[in-house]
N, C-alpha and C positions, 0 to 999 in steps of 0.2 A: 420177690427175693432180689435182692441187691448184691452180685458179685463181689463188688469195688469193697465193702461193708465186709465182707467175707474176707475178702485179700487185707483185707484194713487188719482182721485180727490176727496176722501171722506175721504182717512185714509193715515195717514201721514207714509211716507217710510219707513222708521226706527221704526216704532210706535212695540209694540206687538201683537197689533191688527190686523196689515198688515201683519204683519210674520204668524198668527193665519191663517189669510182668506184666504192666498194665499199656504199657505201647506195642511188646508183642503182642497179648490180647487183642486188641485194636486193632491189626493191624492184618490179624488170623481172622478175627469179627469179619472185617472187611471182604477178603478174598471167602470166607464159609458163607456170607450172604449171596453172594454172589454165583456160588457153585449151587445152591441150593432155588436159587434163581432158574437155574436150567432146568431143572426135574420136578417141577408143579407136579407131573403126574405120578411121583412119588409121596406126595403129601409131605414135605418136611417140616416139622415144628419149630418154626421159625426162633419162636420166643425161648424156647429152650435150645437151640443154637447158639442166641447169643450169650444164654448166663453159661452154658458149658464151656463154650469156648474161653469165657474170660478166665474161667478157673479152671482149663485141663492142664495145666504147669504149674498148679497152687504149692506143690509140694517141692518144689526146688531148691526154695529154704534149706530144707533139709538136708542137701547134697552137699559133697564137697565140689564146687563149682566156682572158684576164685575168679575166673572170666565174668561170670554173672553175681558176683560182689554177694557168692552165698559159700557159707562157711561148716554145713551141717554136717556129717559122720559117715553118710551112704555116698557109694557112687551116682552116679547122675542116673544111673540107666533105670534106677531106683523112684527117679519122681514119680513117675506112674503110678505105681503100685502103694506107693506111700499117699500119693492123692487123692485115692480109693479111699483107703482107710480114713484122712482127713473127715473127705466128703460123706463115708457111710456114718462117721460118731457123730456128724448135725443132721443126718437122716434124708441125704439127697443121692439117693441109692444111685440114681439114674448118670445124674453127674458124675457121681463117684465112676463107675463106668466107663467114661468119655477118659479121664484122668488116666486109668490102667489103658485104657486098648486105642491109646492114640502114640503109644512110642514108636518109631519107624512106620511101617505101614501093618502093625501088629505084628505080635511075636507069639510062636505056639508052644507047648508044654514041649512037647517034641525040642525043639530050640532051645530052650532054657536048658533041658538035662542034656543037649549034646554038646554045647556050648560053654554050662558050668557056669551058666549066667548066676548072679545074686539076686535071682528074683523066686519066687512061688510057684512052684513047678506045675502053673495052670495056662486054660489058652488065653492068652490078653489079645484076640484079634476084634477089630472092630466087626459089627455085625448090623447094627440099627443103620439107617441110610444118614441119620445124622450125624451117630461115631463115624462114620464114611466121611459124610462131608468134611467133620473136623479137623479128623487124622489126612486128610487130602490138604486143604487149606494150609492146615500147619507146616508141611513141609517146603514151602515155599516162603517163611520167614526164619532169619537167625534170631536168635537172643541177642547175639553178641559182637555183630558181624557189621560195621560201619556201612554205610549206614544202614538201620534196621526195617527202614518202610520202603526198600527197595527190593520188588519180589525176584528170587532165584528162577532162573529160564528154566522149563521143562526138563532139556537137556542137561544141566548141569544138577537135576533132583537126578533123573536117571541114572547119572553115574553115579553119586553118592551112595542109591542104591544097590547097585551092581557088587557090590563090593559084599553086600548080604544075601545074594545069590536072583538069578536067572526069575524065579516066582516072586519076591519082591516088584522087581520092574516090571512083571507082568501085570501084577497086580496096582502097582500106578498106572501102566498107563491103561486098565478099563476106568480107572478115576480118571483120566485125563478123558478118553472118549465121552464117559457119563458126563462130567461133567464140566466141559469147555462149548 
């Protein structure tokens, strides 16, 4: 299975939205090898780290996200879960997966209805040590944010965090112990 061939049928080659998806990809690739580097003796599947990884933001298209050159109907908070569904109709159940439960450091059913989030009042936390790796990875690059292959310091995820409460940063920084 070919990511880039995946992403190829939702955003047009050339687009800047394709240059956007496929450098963050890249650049999350990078830093989720790496983290998964440290924990041999969790066994992480490499190979399906990197096809998740490149398509856990496949559904962004779909957002209204004029920063990242995407013009679709849902809020952003929405790629997630819309990524799932992408990924579950060509039958990459597991992918799909990675897609929902890599937004912030997860988000719980709990969350969604006290919050009045626009999402599926289910728990989207990651749970596999690879959703771990990714949803960890991921938070240390922007989309949108000049320049993009420059990783965000620890400290400055933590606060971004903090703003989604006290168990959020907890829960980075046992991904920061796990896996630095």
């Amino acid at each position: 299975m070919n990511p880039v061939d995946i992403i190829s049928e939702y955003y047009k080659p050339a687009s800047e939205a394709y240059a956007m998806l496929l450098q963050h990809g890249k650049n999350v690739v990078r830093k989720a090898l790496d983290a998964a580097a440290k924990v041999p003796n969790l066994n992480p599947d490499i190979t399906f780290i990197q096809e998740a990884t490149m398509l856990h933001d496949i559904a962004v298209f779909m957002t209204d996200a004029p920063e990242l050159h995407c013009t679709g109907k849902h809020p952003y908070i929405c790629h997630g879960y819309l990524g799932r569904e992408l990924l579950e109709s060509k039958g990459l159940f597991k992918h799909a997966m990675v897609c929902e439960r890599h937004v912030g450091v997860g988000i719980t059913a709990e969350e969604i209805r006290h919050h009045n989030l626009p999402l599926p009042a289910r728990d989207m936390v990651p749970i596999s040590i690879e959703e771990q790796v990714i949803c960890f990875a991921d938070k240390f690059f922007s989309k949108n944010g000049p320049p993009m292959e420059t990783e965000k310091p620890v400290a400055e995820i933590l606060g971004n965090l903090a703003h989604y409460g006290p168990d959020k940063v907890k829960t980075f920084e046992s991904w920061v112990r796990l896996f630095s």
